[in-house]
Structure formats: structure tokens, C-alpha cells
C-alpha positions in Angstrom: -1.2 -14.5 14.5 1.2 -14.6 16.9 1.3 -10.8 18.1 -2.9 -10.7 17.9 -3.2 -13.5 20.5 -0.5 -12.2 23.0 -1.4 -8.5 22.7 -5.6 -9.3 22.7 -5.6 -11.8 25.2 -2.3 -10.6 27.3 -0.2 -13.7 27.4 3.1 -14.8 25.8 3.2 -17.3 23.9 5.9 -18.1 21.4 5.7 -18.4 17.9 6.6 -22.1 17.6 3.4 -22.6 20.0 1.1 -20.7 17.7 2.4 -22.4 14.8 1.6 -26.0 16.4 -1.8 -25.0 17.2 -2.3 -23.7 14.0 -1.4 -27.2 12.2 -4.0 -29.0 14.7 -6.5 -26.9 13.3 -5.3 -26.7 10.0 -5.2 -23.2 9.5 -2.5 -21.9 6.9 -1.9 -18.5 5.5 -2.2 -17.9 1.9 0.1 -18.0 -0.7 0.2 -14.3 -2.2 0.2 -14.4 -6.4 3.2 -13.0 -8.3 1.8 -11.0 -11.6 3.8 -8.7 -13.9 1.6 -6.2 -14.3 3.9 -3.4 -15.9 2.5 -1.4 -19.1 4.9 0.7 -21.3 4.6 3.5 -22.1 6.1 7.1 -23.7 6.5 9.1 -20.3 6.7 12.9 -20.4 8.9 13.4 -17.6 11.2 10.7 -16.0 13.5 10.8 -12.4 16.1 8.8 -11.2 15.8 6.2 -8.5 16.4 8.5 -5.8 15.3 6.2 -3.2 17.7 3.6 -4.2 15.8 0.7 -2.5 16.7 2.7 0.9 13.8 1.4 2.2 14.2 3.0 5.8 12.6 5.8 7.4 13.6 7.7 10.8 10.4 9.7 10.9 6.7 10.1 9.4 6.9 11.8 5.5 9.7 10.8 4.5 10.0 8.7 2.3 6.4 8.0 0.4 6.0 4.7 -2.3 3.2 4.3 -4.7 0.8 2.2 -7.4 -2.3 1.6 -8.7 -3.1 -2.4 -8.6 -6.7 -3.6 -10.4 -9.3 -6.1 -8.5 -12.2 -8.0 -10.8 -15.8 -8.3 -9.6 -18.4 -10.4 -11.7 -21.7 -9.4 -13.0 -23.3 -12.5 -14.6 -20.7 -13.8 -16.7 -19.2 -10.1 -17.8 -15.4 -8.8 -15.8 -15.4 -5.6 -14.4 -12.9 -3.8 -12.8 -11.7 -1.7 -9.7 -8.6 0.3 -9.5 -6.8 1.1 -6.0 -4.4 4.0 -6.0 -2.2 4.5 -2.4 0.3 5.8 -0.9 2.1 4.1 1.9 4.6 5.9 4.2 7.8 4.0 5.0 8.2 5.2 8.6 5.1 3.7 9.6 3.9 1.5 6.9 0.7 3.2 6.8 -1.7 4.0 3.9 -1.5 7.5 4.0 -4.2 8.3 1.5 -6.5 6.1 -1.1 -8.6 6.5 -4.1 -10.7 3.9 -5.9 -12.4 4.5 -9.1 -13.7 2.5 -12.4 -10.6 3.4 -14.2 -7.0 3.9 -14.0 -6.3 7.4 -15.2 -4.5 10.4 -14.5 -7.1 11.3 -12.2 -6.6 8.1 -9.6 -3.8 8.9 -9.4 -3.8 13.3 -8.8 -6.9 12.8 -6.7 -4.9 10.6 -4.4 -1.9 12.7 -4.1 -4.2 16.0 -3.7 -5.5 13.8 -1.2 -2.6 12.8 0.8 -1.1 16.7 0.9 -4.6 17.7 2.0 -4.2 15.3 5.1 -0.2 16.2 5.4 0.6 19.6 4.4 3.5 20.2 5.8 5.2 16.9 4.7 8.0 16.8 2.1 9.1 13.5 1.0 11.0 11.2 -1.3 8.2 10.4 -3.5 8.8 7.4 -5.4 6.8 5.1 -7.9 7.1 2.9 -10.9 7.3 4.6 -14.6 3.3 4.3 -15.3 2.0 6.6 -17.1 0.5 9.0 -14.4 3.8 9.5 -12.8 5.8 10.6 -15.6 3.0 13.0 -17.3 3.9 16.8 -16.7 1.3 17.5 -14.6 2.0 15.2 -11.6 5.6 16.2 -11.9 4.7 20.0 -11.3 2.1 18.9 -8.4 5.7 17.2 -6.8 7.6 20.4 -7.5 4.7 22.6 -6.1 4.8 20.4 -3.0 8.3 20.7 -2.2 9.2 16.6 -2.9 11.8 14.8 -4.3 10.5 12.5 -7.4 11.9 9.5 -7.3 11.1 6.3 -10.4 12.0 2.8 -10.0 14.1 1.4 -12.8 12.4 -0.4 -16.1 11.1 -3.6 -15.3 12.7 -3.5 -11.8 9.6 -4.5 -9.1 11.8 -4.3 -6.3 12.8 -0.9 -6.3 9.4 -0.5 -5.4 9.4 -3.7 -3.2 7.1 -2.7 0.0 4.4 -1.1 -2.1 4.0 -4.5 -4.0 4.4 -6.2 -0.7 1.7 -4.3 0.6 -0.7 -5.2 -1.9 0.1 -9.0 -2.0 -0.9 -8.6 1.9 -4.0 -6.5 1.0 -5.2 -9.0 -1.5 -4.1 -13.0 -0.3 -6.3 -11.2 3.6 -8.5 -9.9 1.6 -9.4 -10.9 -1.8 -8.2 -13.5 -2.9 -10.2 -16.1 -0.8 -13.1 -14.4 -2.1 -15.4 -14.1 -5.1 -17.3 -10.4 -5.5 -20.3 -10.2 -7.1 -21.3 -7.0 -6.5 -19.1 -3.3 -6.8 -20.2 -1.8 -3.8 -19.7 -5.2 -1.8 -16.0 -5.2 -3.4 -15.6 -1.8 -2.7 -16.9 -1.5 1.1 -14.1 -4.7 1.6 -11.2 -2.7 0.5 -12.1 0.5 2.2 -13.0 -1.3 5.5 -9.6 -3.7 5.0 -7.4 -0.2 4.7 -9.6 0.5 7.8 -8.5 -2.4 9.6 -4.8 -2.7 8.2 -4.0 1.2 9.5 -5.4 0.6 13.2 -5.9 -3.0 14.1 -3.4 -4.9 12.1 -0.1 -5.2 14.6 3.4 -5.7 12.9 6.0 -7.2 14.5 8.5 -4.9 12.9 6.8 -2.0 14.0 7.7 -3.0 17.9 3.7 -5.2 17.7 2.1 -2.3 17.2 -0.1 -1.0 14.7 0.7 1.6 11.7 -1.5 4.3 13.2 -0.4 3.3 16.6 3.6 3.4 15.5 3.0 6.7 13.7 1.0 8.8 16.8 4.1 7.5 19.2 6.9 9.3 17.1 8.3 12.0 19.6 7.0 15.7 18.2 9.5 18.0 18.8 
């Protein structure tokens, strides 16, 4: 909140300020919603954790994290359910590529991936995920050799190795979703697309020197 005011409305306040204001008008942020939301299963292929929770990046591609996390919409009194696949560069933070689709499959996850090397061919990253099923099937591994990458698996049961990818989606859903009920897919599904929208090019992070992801990732010096 703090970085939005200064850099839309050019002054310099302090944090401390924001924060009293904030209390007058009794705004508070949300508390984001811890879930376990890890399925086993038999995987094909399996890699170390090759990132090592080396969570720093000196330059764009390279070092990618990824998942596939679920929102519910309601139709009358039936659940349905949206799945996210993305992949989120460490350099930047940004969302380098998204699919969303009615189930989570093998082809969430390929389409996304395909995706991402179609808008980045010449990157070559670290490429690391949790053990779900997509990741470890023989197919996705060859599309990682094929590209030139270095697979990379979090440990069983260990979110953290993966920690900014699930950080990213508690942001994405206590901004977004969780203040919300959807009745409707496309409404849903319009909200997510235009929040990734927003996230990559409007939302500033102080970590990233108050600048945007897309903003932080066009001001890397090309050689």
C-alpha cells in the first residue's frame, strides 16, 4: 500500500504513516489460508532438489518454480472446479506463462510449459516443482531434456522447497478470491486472467526496487 501511494501520487510517505491511516479507516489485509493440498502418487521419473531452496536469481530464466492450485465456483448448490497451472520466474517474480482448464491433467500442465518455451525460447532454466503426477510422468521429463533444463523436485511433503510458488498463490487468492464468492465460470475465470494481468504490470514490489515484475524484468541490462 505503501509503494502504490508514493509511486501513483509522487510523495514519500513512510510506512508507519500508511499503516496509521489505514487503522482510521479500518482497512486490514487478509489473512492468506494454509491447505495441504499434496496427492501421492507412483511417479515415472523423479529429480533431486536441484534448486535446494536457492531461491535467488541474477538474471531472467533461470531459475523457473511451478503448480497447479484449484479455485471453486458455485452453480445452484453443485461445486465446480478451476485449475491454474503457472510458472513464475525467480528473477523477476513474474508469471511467465498460465493455463486454466476444467481439470488437472497432464495436459494443464504440457500446455503451460509448451506455452512458456513458445514465449522464451532461448531460456534454459532450473525447472523445479513439487512430485505431482504431471511432473514425474516421462513425457514432461523428455519435454525438459528437449528444452535444454535442469529438472529439479521438491522433497516429499516438503512445501517450502517450493516456497515462492505457494507464496504466490496465497497472494493471488487472499487479493483476489478469497473475499469473493463466484457464481459464474467465465466471471471466475476473466478474475484470474485479468488478476495475472494486473500482478505482472501494475502490482509494485518492494523487493523488486518498487517496481513491477514486467517492469524489473524489461530493466535487466541485455548484453
Amino acid at each position: 500500500m505503501t509503494v502504490v501511494i508514493n509511486r501513483e501520487h509522487n510523495v514519500h510517505y513512510n510506512k508507519k504513516r500508511i499503516y496509521r491511516l489505514m487503522n482510521i479507516l479500518h482497512l486490514k489485509s487478509v489473512t492468506r489460508i494454509k491447505k495441504s493440498t499434496y496427492i501421492p502418487s507412483t511417479p515415472q521419473i523423479t529429480a533431486e532438489n536441484n534448486l535446494n531452496r536457492d531461491f535467488h536469481a541474477d538474471k531472467p530464466n533461470e531459475k523457473w518454480l511451478t503448480d497447479v492450485t484449484e479455485f471453486k465456483y458455485y452453480v445452484g448448490s453443485s461445486v465446480k472446479k478451476l485449475y491454474l497451472s503457472a510458472i513464475l520466474d525467480l528473477y523477476d517474480r513474474r508469471i511467465v506463462a498460465y493455463k486454466i482448464e476444467d481439470s488437472n491433467n497432464n495436459h494443464l500442465v504440457f500446455s503451460t510449459f509448451d506455452e512458456a518455451i513458445r514465449q522464451n525460447p532461448d531460456a534454459h532454466p532450473i525447472f523445479h516443482s513439487d512430485r505431482g503426477f504431471q511432473y514425474t510422468n516421462k513425457i514432461f521429463h523428455q519435454k525438459l531434456v528437449d528444452a535444454g533444463m535442469i529438472q529439479s523436485m521438491s522433497r516429499v511433503g516438503r512445501c517450502i522447497d517450493n516456497g515462492p510458488m505457494e507464496g504466490w498463490w496465497g497472494i493471488l487468492k487472499s487479493e483476489m478470491y478469497y473475499l469473493r464468492k463466484f457464481t459464474d465460470k467465465d466471471e471466475l475465470l476473466s478474475a484470474i486472467e485479468e488478476y495475472i494481468t494486473y500482478y505482472n504490470t501494475r502490482r509494485y514490489q518492494i523487493k523488486l526496487n518498487c517496481m513491477t515484475p514486467m517492469e524489473y524484468h524489461e530493466a535487466y541490462p541485455v548484453a
